[in-house]
Phi, psi and omega in degrees: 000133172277146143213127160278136154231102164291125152286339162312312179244006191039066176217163202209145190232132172231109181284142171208045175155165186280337193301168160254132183271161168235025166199170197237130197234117170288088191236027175182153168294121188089353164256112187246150152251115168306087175261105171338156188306315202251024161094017175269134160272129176230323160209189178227111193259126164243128176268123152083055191310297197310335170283335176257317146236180172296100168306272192355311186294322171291324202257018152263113168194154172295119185246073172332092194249124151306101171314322202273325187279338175282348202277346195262000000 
């Protein structure tokens, strides 16, 4: 996963593949999901970011590994 933050325009990207997507689902003002032709989400765009969650908490974080998903 990729992360974007404009601060200029307050928007925030969250890449979560590589494909280009080719259509955008709106599914809250200001919230877009990004999709592939057959319905794979690649990425999530939030408009007015600062307003809707803690930047700081997205652009910090903790990364948690599940033991049984590293053993396979």
């Amino acid at each position: 996963m990729k992360i974007f933050y404009d601060n200029e325009v307050d928007a925030l990207y969250l890449g979560l593949g590589e494909e280009t997507p080719e259509g955008v689902s709106e599914i809250s003002e200001g919230v877009n999901l990004d999709m592939t032709p057959d319905g794979k989400l690649v990425g999530i765009e939030i408009l007015d970011a600062s307003r809707k969650i803690d930047i700081q908490t997205i652009l910090s974080y903790n990364l948690v590994l599940n033991k049984k998903m590293l053993a396979m």
